[in-house]
N, C-alpha and C positions, 0 to 999 in steps of 0.2 A: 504493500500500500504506500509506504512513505516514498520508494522507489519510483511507481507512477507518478506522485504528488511532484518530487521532486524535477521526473523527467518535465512535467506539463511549464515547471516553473523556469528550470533553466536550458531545457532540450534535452535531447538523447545525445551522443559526445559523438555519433556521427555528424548531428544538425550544426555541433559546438567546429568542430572542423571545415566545413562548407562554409558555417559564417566568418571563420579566421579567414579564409581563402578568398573571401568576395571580393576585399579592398585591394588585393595584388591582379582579379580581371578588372577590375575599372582601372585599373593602371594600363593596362595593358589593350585596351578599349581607347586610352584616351593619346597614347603613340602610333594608333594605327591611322593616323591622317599623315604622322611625320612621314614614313614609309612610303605610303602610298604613290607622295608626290617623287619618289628617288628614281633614277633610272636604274636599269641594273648594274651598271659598274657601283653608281651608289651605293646601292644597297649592299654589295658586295664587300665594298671596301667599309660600311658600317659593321657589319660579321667581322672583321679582318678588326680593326678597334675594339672590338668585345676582347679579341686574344690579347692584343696588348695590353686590355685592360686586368685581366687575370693573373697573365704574366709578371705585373706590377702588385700584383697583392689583393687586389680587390675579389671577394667569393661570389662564388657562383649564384649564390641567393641574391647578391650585388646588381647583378648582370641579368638574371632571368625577366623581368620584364623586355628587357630593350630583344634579349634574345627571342624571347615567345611572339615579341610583334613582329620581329625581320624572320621567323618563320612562318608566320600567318598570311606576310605576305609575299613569300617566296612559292607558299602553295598555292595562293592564289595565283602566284601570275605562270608558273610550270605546269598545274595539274587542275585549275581552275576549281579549286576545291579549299575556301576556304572554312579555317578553324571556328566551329561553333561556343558560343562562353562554355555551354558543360563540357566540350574536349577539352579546353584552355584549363578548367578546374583539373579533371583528368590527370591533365600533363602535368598541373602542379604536384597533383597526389602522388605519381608517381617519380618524380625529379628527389620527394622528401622521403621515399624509400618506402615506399606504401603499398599496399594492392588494392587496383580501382576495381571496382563492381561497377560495368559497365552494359545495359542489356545487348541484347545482338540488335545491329542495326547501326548503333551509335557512331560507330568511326573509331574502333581502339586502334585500326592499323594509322589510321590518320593520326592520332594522339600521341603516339609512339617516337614521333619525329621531333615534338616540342621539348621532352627532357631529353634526346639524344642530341638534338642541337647546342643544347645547354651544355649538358656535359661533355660533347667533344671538345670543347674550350681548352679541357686539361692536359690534350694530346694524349689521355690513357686511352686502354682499350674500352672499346662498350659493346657490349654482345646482346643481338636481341631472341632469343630462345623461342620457337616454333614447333607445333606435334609435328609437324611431317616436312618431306622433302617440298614438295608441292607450292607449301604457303611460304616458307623460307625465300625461295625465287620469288613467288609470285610478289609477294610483298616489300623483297629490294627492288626486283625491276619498278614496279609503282611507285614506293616512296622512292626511288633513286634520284629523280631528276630533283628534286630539292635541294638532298646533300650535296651532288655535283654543282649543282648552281654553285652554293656556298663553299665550294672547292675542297669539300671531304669525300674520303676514300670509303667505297661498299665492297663488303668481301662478302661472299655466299661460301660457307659450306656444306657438301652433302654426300652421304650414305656413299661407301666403297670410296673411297676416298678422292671425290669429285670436289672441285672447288673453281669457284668462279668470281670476277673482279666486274662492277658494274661500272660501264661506259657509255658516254652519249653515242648514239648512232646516226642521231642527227642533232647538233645545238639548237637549231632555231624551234622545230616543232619540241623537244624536250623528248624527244622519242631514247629509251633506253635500250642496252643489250647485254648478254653476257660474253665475258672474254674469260677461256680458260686458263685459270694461274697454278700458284703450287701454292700447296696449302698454307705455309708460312705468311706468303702474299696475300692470304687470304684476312690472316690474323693482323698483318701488319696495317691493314685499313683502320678508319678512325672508328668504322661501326660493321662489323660482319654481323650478318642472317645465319641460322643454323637451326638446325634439329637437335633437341635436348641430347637424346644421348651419346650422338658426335664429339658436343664438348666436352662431355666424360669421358670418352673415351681415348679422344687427343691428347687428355691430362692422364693418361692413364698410360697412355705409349709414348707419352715425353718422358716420362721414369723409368720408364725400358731404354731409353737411348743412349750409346755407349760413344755419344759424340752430341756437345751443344752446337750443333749446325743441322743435328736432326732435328733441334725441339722445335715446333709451329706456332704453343701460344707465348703471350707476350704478358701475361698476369691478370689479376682478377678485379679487376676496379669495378663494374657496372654492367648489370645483369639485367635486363630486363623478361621479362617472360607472359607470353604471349599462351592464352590458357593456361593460366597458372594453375587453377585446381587441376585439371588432370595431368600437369608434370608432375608438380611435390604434391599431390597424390594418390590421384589414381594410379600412378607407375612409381611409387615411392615405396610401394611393397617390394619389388623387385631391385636388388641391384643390380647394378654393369659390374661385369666380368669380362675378365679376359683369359680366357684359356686358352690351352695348345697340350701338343705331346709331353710329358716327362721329360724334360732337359736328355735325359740319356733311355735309349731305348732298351727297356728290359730283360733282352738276350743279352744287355753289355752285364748285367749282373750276372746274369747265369754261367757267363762266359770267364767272369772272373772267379765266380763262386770254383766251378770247376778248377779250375788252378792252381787255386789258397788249399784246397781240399787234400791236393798233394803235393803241401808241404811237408815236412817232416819237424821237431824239434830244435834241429840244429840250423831252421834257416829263419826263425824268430827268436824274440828273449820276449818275455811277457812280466807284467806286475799285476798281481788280480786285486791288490786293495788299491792302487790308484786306475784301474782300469785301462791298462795300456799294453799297447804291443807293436814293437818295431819289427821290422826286417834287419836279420843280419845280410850284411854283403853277401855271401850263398844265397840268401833267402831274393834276395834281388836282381842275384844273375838268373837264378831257377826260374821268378815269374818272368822274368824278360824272353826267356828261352820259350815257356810255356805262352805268352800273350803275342808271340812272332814279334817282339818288338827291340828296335835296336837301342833304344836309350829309354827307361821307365822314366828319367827324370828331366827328359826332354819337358820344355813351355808346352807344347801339343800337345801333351801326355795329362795335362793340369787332372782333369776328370779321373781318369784312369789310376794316376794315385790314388785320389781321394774316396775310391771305391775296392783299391785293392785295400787300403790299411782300413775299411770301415768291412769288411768283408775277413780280415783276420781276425780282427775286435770280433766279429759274428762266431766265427768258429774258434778261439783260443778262450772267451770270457765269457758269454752268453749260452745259457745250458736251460736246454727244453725242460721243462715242467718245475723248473725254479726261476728263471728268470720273467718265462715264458710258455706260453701252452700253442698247441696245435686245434683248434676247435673248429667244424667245417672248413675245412683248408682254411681256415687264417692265422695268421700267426697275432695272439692277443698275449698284453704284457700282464705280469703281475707288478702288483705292488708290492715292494720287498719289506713296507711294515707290514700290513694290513694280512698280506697272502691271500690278498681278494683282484680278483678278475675287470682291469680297466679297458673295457674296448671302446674307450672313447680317447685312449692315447696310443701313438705311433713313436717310437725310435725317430731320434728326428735325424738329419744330416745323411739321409742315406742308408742309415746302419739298419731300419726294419727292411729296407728291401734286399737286403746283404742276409737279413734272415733269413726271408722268405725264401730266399735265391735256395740256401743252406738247407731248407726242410724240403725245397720240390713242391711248394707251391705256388699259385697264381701269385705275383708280384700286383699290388693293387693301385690304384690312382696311377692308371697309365697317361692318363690326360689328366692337367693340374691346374689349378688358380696361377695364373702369371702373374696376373694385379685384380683389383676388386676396391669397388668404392659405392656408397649408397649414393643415390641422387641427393639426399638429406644433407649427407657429408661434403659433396661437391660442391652445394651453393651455398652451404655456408662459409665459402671460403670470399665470395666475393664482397670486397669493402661494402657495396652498398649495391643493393635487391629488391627489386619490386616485382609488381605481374599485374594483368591485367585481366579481365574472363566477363565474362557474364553472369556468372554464379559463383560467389566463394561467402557469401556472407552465413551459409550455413555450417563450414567448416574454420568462421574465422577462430574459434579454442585454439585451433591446429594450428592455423598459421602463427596464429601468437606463441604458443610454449615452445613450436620446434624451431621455427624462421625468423622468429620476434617480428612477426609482419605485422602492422595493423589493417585492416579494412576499410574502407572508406566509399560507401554506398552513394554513387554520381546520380542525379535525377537526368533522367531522361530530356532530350532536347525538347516533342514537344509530347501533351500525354499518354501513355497509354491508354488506348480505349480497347485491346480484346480480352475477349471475353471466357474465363477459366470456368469452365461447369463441371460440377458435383460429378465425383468417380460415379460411373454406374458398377454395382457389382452381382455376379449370376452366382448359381450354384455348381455348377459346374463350369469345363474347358469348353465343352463342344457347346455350350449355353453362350457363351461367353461369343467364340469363335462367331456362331451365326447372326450374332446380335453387331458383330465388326464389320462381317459383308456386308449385309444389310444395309447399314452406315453410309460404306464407302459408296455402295450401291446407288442412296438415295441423292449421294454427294456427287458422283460423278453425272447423276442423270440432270441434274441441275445446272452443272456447270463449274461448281465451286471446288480448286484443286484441293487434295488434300495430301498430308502425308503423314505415312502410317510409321510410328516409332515400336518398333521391336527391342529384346534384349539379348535376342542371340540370332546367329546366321541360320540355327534350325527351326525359329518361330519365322524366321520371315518368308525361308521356302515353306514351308504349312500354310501361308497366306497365298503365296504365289500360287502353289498351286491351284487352288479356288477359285483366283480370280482368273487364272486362264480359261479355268471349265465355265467361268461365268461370263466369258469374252467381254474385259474390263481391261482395257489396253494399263500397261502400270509399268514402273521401272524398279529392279529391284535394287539394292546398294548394300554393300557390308564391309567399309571402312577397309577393303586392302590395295584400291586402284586410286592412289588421291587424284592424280589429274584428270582422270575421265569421272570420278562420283563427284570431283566441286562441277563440273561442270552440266552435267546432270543434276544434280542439288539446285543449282543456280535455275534452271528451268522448274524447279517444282511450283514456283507461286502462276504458272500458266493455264488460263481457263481447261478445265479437263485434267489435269495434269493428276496422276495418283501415283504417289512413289513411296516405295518400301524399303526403309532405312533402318541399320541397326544403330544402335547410340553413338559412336561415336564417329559417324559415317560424313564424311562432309562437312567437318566442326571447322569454323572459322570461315565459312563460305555465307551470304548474306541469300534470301530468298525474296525476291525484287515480285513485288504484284503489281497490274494494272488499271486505272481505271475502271474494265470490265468487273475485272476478278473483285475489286472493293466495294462493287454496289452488290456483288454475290456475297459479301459476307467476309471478304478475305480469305487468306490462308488457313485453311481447318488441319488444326492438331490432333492426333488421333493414337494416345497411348494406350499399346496392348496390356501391360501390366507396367504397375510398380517397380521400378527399379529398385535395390536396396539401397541408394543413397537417392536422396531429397533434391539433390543438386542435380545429376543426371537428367531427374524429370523436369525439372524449371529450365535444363539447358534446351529439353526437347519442345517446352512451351514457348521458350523465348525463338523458335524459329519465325513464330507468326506474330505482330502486330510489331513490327520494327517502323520506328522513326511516325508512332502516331496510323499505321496504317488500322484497319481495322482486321481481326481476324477470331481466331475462336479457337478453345482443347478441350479436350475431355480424354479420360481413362475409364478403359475396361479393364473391370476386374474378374475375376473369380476367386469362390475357395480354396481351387484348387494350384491356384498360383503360387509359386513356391516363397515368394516373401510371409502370406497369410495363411499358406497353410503351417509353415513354422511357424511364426510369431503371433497370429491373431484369431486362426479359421475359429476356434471354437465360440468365443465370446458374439461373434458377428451370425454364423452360424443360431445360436438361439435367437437373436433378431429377428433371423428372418425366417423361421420357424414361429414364434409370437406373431410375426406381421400376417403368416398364411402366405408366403410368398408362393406363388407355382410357377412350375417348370418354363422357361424363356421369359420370366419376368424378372425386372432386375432391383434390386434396391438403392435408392438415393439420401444419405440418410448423413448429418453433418457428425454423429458421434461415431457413425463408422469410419466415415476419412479422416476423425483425430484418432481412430483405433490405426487405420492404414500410416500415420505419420510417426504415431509412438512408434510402432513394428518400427519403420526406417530410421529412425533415430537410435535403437538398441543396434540394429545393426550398425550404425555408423560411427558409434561407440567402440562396436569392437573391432571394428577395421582398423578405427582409429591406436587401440591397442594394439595389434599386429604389427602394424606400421612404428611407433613406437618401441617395442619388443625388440624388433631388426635393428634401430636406431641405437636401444640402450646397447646390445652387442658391439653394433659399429664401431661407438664409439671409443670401445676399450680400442678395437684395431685401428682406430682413426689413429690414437694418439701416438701408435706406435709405428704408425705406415708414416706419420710426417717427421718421426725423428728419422724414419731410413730414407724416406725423399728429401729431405733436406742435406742427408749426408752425402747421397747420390750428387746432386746439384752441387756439393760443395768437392766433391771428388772431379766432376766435367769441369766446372768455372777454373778451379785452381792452377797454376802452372805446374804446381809440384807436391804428392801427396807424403812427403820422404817425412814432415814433423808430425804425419798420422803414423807413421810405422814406427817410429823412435818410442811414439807414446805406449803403444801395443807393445813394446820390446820391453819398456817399464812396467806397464801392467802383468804382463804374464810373467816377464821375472820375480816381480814382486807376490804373483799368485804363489807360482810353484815352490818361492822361498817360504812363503806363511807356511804352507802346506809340509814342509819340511820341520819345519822348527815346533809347531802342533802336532809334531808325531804323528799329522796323519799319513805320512808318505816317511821311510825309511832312507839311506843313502842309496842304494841299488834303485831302487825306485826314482828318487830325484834323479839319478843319472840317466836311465832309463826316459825318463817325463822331457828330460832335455834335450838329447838324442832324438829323440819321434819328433821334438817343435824345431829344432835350431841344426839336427844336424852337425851337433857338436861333443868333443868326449870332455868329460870334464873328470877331475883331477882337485877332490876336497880331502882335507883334513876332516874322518868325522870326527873329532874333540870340539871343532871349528862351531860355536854356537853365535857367535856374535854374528845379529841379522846384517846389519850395514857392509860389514868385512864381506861377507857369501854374496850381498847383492852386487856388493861392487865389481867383485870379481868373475861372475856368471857375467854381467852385463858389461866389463871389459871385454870377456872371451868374445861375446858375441859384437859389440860393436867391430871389432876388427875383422871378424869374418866378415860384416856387412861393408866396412871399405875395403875390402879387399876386391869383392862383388863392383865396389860400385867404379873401383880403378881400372875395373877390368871394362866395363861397359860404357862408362861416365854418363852422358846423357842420355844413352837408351833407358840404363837405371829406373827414370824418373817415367816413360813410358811402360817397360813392367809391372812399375811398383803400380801406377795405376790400374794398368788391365788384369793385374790379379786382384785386387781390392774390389775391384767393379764386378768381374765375374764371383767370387766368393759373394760379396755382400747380395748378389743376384739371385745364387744358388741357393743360397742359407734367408732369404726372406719368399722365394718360393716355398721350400723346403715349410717352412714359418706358419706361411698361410697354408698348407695341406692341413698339416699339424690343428691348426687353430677350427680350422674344417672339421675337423675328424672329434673334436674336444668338442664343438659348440652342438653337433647332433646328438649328442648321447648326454648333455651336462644336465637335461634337463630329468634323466635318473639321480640324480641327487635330490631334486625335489623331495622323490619320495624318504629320504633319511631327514625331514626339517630342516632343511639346509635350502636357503635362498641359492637358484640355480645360476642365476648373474654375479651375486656374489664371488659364487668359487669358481665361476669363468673370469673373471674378473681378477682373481689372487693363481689360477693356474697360467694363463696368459701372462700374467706377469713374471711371474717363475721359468716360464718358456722364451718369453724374449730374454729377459737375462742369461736364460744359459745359451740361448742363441750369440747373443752378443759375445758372450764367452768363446763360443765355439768361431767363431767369425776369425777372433784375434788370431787364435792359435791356428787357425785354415791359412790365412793369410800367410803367418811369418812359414809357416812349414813347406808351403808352396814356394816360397821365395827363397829359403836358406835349403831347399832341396833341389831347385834345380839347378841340373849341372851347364856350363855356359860349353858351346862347342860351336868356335868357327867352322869356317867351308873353308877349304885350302885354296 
């Protein structure tokens, strides 16, 4: 009650925003006379004075007026389309990082242009996010000619790795084109068009690249997003991936496995409390003999180590039915407290597939995670983010707690007059069914187009069919052909016109009626069932009555439809049972369509949890994929990684010394732990406890093996040291994400012990990148102080 009271007195803090916003359009109202009178060099060289003025200090909230009007009337005189006050609000909402709620009709592609114009001031990148290939082009070539006016750069990217740069094809009519670039070119534009999960995926194969001249973007300044509710989320339950083969193909295990198998004693030395095992020289010539290979420690060889010594580890230290069990051919670990069965953990680094190899069974995740990011995780990286849509204000919870988006509901340019009538609901599907012919029946015989919203490609052939036996000429659509269904879409508001679309078929395409078709009543809406979310079906109403036209929707329902027979059938069901309803009559009834909205709101609840669920996961791996991309980046940028390996030479000296002086490793042990990292014999006193004296002199021995290496090479050195670093931290953060794969499917058995299941994904992930990080070091230095250097004569 005081909530109403209060809304009546001070607004709803949507109303409180629109009234902030008014005094900056009458600003912007009262410079469109300056403008108008410029010629285009004018106006050109006023754009060109906005950057000098930026450049000088002044912010962009400074400059957005004078910017908003020299693009008001840049579209007026290129595309004869000028900005209306609600786009001009629009453009503000979204310039302050907002998401506008804009109906279909309005011109979000047109509004799109007034904060990009703004923003390109900074010289950063601004990317404007699109669901498909289709609207990304369609929508540079259209806005292009503005941005080129004003002498900024459009880059399209698209699907298979197409990219395109937009050019005038003719200056004087403003006519546009595409000219094919490389993707970088694409990125280096003041403003690229794309498809959402392109720019995930770009950033996703920029951290695969083992060269900064492959990377294409240029950083995340300014996102805009174009359908925002169905990127972050209806496709926010899924993440992008990137997968491919197993770095090493399978046979290479079995092939080694075979090998290590026949060794004998004398061609290793083993420590089974520090868990190690070297090659002696015998043991080294034997695999070289046995793998046809002429140098084991050849650079080429890098792999082939690191699978022979994780493959002797499998056979000298790891013993079936104590380390580990055999259970339907898989190889599952024990836990050496508990002596309970973890099949949600794998041997990381190789070493379970060096099992597997060992027992003769299937070797598994032959195909692996390369890289992996949520869409959640992706745009939260951008400084600043907005969206645009027709429907978001039923999910705005969502965008607030994940996005920190706020909402911001635009009034319509002028008012909506169609007309939404009361769900009818039957008793049945086939009830239901004939009561939709009928419909379209009586619509088509009239004249007035209509178009029929489905929620799956199997209801919309069940429709088609009928209407062919009833010779009802119709078009059918199901959202996988964009350019030919906008273009079909775009004909639906045509006298006669009946087309049959699933939800998300044609989104972003506008449905244009005539004269004719407006004294018929307009465009008729004609929903087969409920969708389970709220917004889907305002997205299907909002096809008809754009820009003030007239038009009309309605929903058919039935019991048997799968939102109401989960969540409602029973309670509605006795309604119409009480009512006497019979058989092809249908019920119209206001507390059933709030029984139909609760259903869609429980459901939208728990998507919303699913969606969330993946997030809280993520972002343990978030935190831990941006300390390895950033080391990545800091590995390419660098000219020399020689003070990352010094650090690693003190760390793990420092390890294996603790580990010595804590009794938990013995001298033979230490020498042994040295020898398998450094490839060096060392030579202690065991009386010798003082830790600084032992550190200094393991880490003399070894610095000198290290110049000696680097005397020998000099500046190749510094090219090694990086492409072993790059490939280990490569291998061992694949390796990473199986690992974390194989943990996050089964962690939700802990559930059942009272044990919060994020929690201990949470605290074993963490325990796993540290020893990952661990294992990195000593991959590294082993791979470097093992290989042997061998000119060509």
């Amino acid at each position: 009650m005081i909530g109403n009271f209060l809304k009546k007195v001070f607004g709803t803090q949507n109303e409180r925003v629109l009234k902030s916003i008014e005094p900056l359009v009458l600003k912007i109202n009262e410079k469109e006379s300056t403008y108008k009178v410029m010629s285009n060099e004018q106006l050109q060289a006023a754009y060109k004075k906005l950057q000098i003025d930026y450049e000088s200090g002044k912010s962009l909230d400074d400059l957005l007026v004078d910017s908003f009007a020299i693009t008001r009337e840049v579209a007026n005189r290129t595309l004869s389309m000028r900005h209306f006050n609600v786009q001009l609000i629009g453009g503000i909402v979204l310039h302050q990082g907002k998401i506008a709620e804009m109906k279909t009709g309005e011109g979000k592609t047109l509004v799109s242009t007034l904060p990009i114009v703004l923003n390109a001031l900074t010289k950063k990148n601004i990317h404007l996010i699109t669901v498909n290939d289709y609207l990304a082009k369609r929508d540079a070539l259209w806005m292009g000619p503005i941005y080129k006016f004003l002498g900024l750069n459009v880059g399209v990217i698209q699907q298979e790795n197409k990219s395109y740069l937009v050019e005038f094809e003719d200056e004087k009519t403003f006519k546009t084109k595409l000219i094919p670039c490389e993707r970088k070119d694409a990125y280096l534009a003041d403003v690229t068009y794309g498809v959402n999960s392109e720019f995930g995926f770009d950033y996703l194969r920029d951290n695969m690249a083992y060269s900064k001249d492959e990377w294409v973007q240029r950083g995340f300044y300014y996102a805009i997003i174009d359908e925002v509710d169905s990127i972050l989320i209806d496709e926010a339950r899924t993440p992008l991936i990137i997968s491919g083969p197993s770095g090493t193909p399978t046979k290479v295990y079995y092939e080694v496995d075979k090998a290590v198998s026949q060794l004998t004693k004398d061609d290793y030395e083993v420590d089974e409390k520090l868990k190690t095992a070297v090659l002696t020289d015998k043991g080294v010539e034997k695999i070289q003999k046995l793998l046809h290979l002429d140098n084991l420690y050849d650079s080429k060889n890098i792999e082939i180590i690191h699978i022979v010594n994780q493959s002797l580890k499998a056979h000298t230290l790891f013993l079936r039915d104590r380390d580990y069990i055999v259970k339907d051919a898989k190889v599952i670990i024990i836990d050496e407290f508990t002596g309970r069965m973890m099949p949600d953990r794998r041997y990381s680094d190789g070493l379970h597939q060096c099992i597997e190899a060992k027992e003769k069974v299937k070797i598994q995740e032959e195909s692996q995670t390369l890289a992996t990011i949520t869409f959640q995780n992706y745009y939260r990286m951008y400084e600043k983010l907005c969206g645009m849509t027709g429907t978001a204000d039923t999910e705005s919870r969502e965008f607030k707690e994940i996005y920190n988006l706020d909402v911001v509901v635009i009034p319509t340019n002028k008012p909506m007059i169609r007309i939404d009538r009361q769900d009818l609901i039957f008793k049945t599907h086939k009830e239901k069914i004939n009561a939709i012919v009928n419909e379209i029946k009586t619509r088509y015989e009239k004249g007035q187009p209509v178009l029929v919203g489905t929620t799956s490609v199997e209801k919309s052939e069940e429709l088609h069919k009928i209407l062919i036996k009833m010779r009802i000429p119709h078009m059918v659509l199901n959202a996988k052909h964009h350019e030919k269904e906008a273009e079909i879409i775009a004909q639906a508001g045509k006298k006669k016109a009946v087309t049959i679309a699933t939800n998300m078929a044609g989104r972003g395409v506008d449905i244009k009626i005539d004269e004719e078709v407006a004294k018929l009543g307009g465009l008729f809406i004609l929903g087969t069932e409920r969708h389970e979310s709220r917004r889907v079906d305002n997205q299907l109403r909002g096809r008809s009555g754009r820009q003030g036209d007239p038009g009309e929707s309605r929903f058919f329902l039935s019991l048997e439809d799968d939102l109401l027979r989960i969540f409602g059938s029973e309670r509605i069901q006795v309604i119409m049972d009480k009512l006497g309803i019979q058989e092809g009559e249908a019920i119209e009834n206001k507390f059933v369509t709030r029984a139909v909205e609760n259903a869609q709101k429980k459901v939208e609840e728990y998507n919303f949890d699913i969606r969330k669920h993946l997030l809280d996961y993520d972002n343990v791996a978030n935190t831990q994929r941006s300390v390895i991309y950033r080391q990545r980046k800091e590995i390419l940028e660098s000219e020399s990684v020689k003070d990352t390996i010094l650090d690693f030479i003190d760390d793990v000296i420092s390890s294996i010394v603790d580990s010595y002086l804590e009794n938990m490793i013995d001298l033979k042990a230490l020498k042994l732990k040295f020898k398998q990292i450094f490839n060096l014999e060392i030579n202690i006193d065991e009386n010798e406890k003082d830790r600084e004296k032992i550190f200094n002199q393991l880490k003399n021995l070894v610095l000198t093996a290290y110049k000696e290496k680097e005397d020998i090479l000099q500046d190749q050195m510094r090219d090694l040291e990086r492409n072993i670093l790059l490939q280990v931290l490569d291998s061992s953060w694949r390796e990473h994400l199986k690992n974390m794969d194989a943990l996050r499917e089964s962690i939700g058995l802990r559930g059942y012990g009272q044990r919060d299941p994020l929690v201990e994904y949470k605290k074993a992930s963490f325990e796993m990148f540290e020893d990952m990080i661990n294992n990195l070091k000593e991959e590294c230095l082993s791979t470097l102080f093992h290989l042997k250097i061998v000119f060509d004569n």
